[in-house]
N, C-alpha and C positions, 0 to 999 in steps of 0.2 A: 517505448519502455521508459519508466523513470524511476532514477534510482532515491532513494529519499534517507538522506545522512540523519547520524546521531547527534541530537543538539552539541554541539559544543564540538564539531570535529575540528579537527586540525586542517589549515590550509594545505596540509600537504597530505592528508590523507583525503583532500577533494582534489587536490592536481592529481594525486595517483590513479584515483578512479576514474577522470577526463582524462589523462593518458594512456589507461589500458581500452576505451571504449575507443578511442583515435588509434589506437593499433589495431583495432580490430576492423576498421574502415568504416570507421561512422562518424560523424560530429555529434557534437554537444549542445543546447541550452542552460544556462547555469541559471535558477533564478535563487538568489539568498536573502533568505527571510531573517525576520527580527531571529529567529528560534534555530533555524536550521535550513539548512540548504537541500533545493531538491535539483539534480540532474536528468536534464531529459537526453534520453538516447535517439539519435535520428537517424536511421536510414533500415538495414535489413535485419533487425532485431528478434525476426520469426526465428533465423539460423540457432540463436545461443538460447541457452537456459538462465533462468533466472538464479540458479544456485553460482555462476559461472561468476557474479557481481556481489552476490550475497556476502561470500567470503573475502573480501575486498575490506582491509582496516577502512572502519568509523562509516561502513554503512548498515542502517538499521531495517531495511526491505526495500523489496524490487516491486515494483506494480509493472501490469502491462495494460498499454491502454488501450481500448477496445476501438474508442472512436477516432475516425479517419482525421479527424484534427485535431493532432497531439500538441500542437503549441499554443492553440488558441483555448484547448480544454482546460477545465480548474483542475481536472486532476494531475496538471503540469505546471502547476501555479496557482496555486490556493488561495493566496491573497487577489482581491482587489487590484489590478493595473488602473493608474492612475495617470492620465495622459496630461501632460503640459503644452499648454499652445501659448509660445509668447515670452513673458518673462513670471508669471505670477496666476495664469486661466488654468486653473484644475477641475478635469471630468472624470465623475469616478468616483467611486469607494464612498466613504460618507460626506464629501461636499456636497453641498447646496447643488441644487441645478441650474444650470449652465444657461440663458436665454442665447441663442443667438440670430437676429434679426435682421432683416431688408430686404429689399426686391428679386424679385424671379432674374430678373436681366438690369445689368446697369445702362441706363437711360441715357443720364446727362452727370455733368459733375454738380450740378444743382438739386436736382432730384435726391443726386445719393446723398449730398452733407443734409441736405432737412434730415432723410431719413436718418443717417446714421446720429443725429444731435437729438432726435428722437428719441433712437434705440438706448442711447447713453443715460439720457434723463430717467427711461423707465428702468434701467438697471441691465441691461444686455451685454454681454460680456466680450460679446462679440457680432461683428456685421458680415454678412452675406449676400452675395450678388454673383450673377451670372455675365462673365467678358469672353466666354466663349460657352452657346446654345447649343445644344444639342434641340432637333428640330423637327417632327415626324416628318413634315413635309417640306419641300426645298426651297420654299419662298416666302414662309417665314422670316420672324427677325430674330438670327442667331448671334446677336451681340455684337458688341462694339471693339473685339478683340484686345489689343495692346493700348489702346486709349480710354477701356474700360479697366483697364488693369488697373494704369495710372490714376483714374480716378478712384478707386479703392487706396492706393497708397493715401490717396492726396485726404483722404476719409477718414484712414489710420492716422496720420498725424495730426489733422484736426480734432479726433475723440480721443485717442488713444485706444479704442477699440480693435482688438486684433481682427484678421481678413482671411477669409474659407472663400475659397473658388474653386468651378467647378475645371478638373484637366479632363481632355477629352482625347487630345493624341499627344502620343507620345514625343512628337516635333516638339510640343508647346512646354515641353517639362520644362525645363531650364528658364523662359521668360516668367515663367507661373509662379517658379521659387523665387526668384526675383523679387517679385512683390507681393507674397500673399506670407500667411503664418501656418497654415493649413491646405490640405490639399482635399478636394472632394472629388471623391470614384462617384458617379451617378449612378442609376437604376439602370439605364440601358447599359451602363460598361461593368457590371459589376462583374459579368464571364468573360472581361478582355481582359487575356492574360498576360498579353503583351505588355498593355499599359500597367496590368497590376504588378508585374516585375520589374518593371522600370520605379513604382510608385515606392515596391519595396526597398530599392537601393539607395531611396535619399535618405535624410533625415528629418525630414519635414512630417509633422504628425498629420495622420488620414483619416479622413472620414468616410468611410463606406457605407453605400444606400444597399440596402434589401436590394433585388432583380425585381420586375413587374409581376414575375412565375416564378419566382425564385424561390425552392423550399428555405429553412433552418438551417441543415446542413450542407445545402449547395452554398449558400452566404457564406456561414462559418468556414468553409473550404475556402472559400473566395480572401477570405482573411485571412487562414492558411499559409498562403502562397506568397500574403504581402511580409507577414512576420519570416516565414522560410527565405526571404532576401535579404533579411537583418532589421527592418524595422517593426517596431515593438510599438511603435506609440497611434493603435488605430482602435478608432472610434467606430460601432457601429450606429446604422441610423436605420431604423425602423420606419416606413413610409408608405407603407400600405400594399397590398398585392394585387393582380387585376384577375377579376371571379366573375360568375355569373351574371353578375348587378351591378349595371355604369346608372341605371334609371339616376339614383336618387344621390347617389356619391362618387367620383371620378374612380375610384379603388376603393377595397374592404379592408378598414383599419384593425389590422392585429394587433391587438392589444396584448391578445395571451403571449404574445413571440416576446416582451418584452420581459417578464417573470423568467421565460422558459429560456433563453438567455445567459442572464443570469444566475442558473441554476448550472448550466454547461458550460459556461467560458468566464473567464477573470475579466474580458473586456469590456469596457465601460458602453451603452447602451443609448443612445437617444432618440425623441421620435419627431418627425414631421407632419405635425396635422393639417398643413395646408395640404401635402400632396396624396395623401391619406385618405382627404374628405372630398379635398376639389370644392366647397362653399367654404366661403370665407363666417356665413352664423352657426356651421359644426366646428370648425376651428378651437372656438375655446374648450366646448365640452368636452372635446377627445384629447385636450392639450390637458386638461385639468385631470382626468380621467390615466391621463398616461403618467403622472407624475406620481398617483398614488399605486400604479402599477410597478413603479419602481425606474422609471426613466428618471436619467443621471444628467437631462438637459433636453430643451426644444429646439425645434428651426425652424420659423415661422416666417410668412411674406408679410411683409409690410409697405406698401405705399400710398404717399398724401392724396392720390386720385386713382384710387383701384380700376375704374370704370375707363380711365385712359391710360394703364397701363400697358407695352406694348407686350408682354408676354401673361398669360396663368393671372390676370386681373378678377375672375369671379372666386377662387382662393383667397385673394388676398386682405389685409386687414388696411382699414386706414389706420390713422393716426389716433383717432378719437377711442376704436373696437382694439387697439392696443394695448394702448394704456391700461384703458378697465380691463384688460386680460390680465395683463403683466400683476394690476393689483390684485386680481383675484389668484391667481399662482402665490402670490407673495404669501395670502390667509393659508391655500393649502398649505405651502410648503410648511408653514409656521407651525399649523395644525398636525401635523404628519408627526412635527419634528416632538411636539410636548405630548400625545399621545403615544411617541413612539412604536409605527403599526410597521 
């Protein structure tokens, strides 16, 4: 249920109304707009009537909300969530989109400064790397743990590029905040609820990946749970589902999921076309392709030698297949912006 005040109410006529709805055994979301404030009611709301709040000074209607994910829906936050990673990186609302680039897995500390001095020169706002893999099978290479961390620090202070890593257990939260400026939920953890509760009680902004099966509404629940812990600052990431068809692309890229989005939640939306496509020559078209859909930022692999890369190398981009991306993003974006679509 949310209740949505009269422009111009009184602080104390919105303490009153977050105090009658906490006697009644429920909490609160406040979110206040330039215009007016709207309170969301959380918990057994089926019990009361809507006339019960109506009459409540300096509120102007009750809405109930239908869909199972009342904090991440826009009808409990109309504006735009605008997520900060850093001191100055905004996703969201009408910024430019957000590039953020580099390797499946951190390699070496040489590997990652080319790339991230790379990622800097073409405008990326931020760097990506995996220090701890998630892995189908067990003898794979699942990263360099806490000396890959370090070498992302050591990356951020050489660019100034902020750092998204992926957590995968809940043990590692605490080293992860440590060194990183963002945290990323992957595809396989998107239904550990474990680690999504734990994800929600920092304050470190999240990025959560789509499931591999994951419908719309299972994701958005999954996002749910991380704002229902108190953090507010998550990014979704759109990266592809797995369907009928691995022939000719690793996953089938949803493109519509990003409009449709958009359309249901305030939360800022981004896509990955490497893991989307799985070839590193569909990479740009679905990257260029999802910017005009309405995506708020990319996350794309990048490394100087795809082909000896030790993780997801037939995804990934060199150095050269970057750049001319990055440049052609730059024409869309430009184009988007002076046609206004």
């Amino acid at each position: 249920m949310i209740i949505i005040m009269e422009p111009g109410a009184s602080e104390t006529q919105i303490n009153s109304v977050i105090k009658h709805i906490t006697d009644l055994g429920m909490r609160t979301v406040v979110n206040s707009g330039v215009v007016q404030t709207v309170i969301a009611a959380i918990g057994e709301t089926s019990k009361y009537s809507t006339d019960q709040f109506e009459i409540l000074e300096g509120v102007r209607k009750v809405e109930r909300i239908q869909v199972p994910f009342k904090l991440v829906s826009r009808d409990s936050h109309h504006d735009d969530t605008i997520v900060t990673i850093g001191k100055n990186i905004k996703i969201g609302g009408n910024n430019p989109p957000v590039i953020i680039a580099g390797p499946c897995s951190v390699e070496s500390e040489e590997i990652l400064l080319s790339i991230a001095k790379v990622a800097k020169e073409c405008g990326a706002k931020m760097l990506r790397g995996g220090a701890f893999k998630p892995r189908t099978g067990p003898r794979g290479f699942e990263g360099l743990g806490k000396i890959g961390l370090e070498f992302l620090a050591t990356a951020r202070k050489e660019t100034g590029l902020a750092v998204v890593t992926e957590i995968m257990d809940t043990r590692d939260l605490d080293l992860i905040c440590e060194f990183t400026d963002m945290l990323q939920v992957g595809a396989r953890n998107m239904q550990n609820f474990s680690l999504l509760n734990e994800v929600g009680r920092t304050n470190k902004p999240v990025l959560l990946k789509r499931g591999l099966s994951a419908t719309i509404e299972e994701w958005l629940l999954a996002a749910e749970r991380i704002l229902d812990k108190g953090n507010s600052q998550v990014v979704l990431c759109e990266r592809g589902i797995r369907t009928f068809d691995n022939k000719y692309t690793r996953n089938t890229a949803d493109i519509a999921a990003i409009p449709v989005v958009r359309k249901l939640s305030h939360l800022p939306i981004i896509f990955d076309p490497s893991h989307a496509t799985g070839k590193w020559d569909l990479v740009g078209p679905l990257a260029k392709a999802s910017v005009v859909a309405g995506a708020h930022g990319l996350i794309i692999e990048v490394h100087p030698e795809p082909e000896k890369a030790l993780s997801d190398g037939p995804q990934t981009l060199n150095f050269e297949n970057f750049k001319k991306l990055t440049k052609e993003l730059e024409l869309t974006s430009n184009l988007l912006a002076s046609s206004k679509i």
